[in-house]
C-alpha positions in Angstrom: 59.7 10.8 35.8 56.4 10.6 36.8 53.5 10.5 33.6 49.8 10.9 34.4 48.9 9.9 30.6 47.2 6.8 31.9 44.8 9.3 34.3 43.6 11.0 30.7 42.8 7.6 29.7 40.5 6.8 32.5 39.1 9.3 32.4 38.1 9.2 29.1 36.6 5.5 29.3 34.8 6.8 32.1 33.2 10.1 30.5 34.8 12.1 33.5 35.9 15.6 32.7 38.4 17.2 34.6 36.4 20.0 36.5 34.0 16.7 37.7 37.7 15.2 39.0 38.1 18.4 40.8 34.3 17.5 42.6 34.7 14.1 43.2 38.4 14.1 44.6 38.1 17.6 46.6 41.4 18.0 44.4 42.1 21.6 44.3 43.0 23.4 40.6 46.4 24.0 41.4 46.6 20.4 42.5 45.1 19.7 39.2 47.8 21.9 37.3 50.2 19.9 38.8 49.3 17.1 37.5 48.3 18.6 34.2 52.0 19.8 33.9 53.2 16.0 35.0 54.9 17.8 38.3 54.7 15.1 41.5 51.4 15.7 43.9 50.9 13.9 47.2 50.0 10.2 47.5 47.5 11.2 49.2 45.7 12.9 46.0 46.4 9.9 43.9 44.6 7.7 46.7 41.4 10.2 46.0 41.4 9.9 42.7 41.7 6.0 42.7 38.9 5.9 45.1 36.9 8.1 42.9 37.4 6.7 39.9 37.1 2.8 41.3 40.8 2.0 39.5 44.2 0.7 40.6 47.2 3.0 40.7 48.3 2.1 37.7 45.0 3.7 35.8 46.4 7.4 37.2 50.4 7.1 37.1 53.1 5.7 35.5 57.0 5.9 36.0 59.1 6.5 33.6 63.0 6.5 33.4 64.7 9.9 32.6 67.6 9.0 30.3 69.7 10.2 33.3 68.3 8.5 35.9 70.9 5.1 35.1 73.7 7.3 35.4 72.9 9.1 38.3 71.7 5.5 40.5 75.4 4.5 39.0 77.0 7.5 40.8 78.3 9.2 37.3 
């Protein structure tokens, strides 16, 4: 499961609202929905944003494990 809670954080410390996001990454609104809803976007988008905002990775996304995700790597 993909969480973009640590993107909302960044943003935050940096003073960035989302519509200057959407500017600085050339990140389209849907794109931004996306990501708003925690749906997957393109590497490609998180590399923009990283760039833009001067962070690592790990500023933007974090996985998490689904509670089914152990059964289903065991085959169950």
């Amino acid at each position: 499961m993909v969480s973009y809670k640590p993107l909302w954080h960044t943003l935050i410390e940096k003073g960035i609202k989302k519509m200057e996001l959407l500017r600085l990454t050339k990140m389209s609104s849907g794109t931004l929905a996306k990501i708003n809803n925690g749906e997957y976007v393109a590497l490609e988008v998180l590399e923009r944003i990283c760039l833009a905002l001067d962070c690592p990775i790990e500023d933007v996304v974090e996985i998490k494990r689904d509670p089914g995700d152990e059964a289903r790597a065991k085959g169950e």
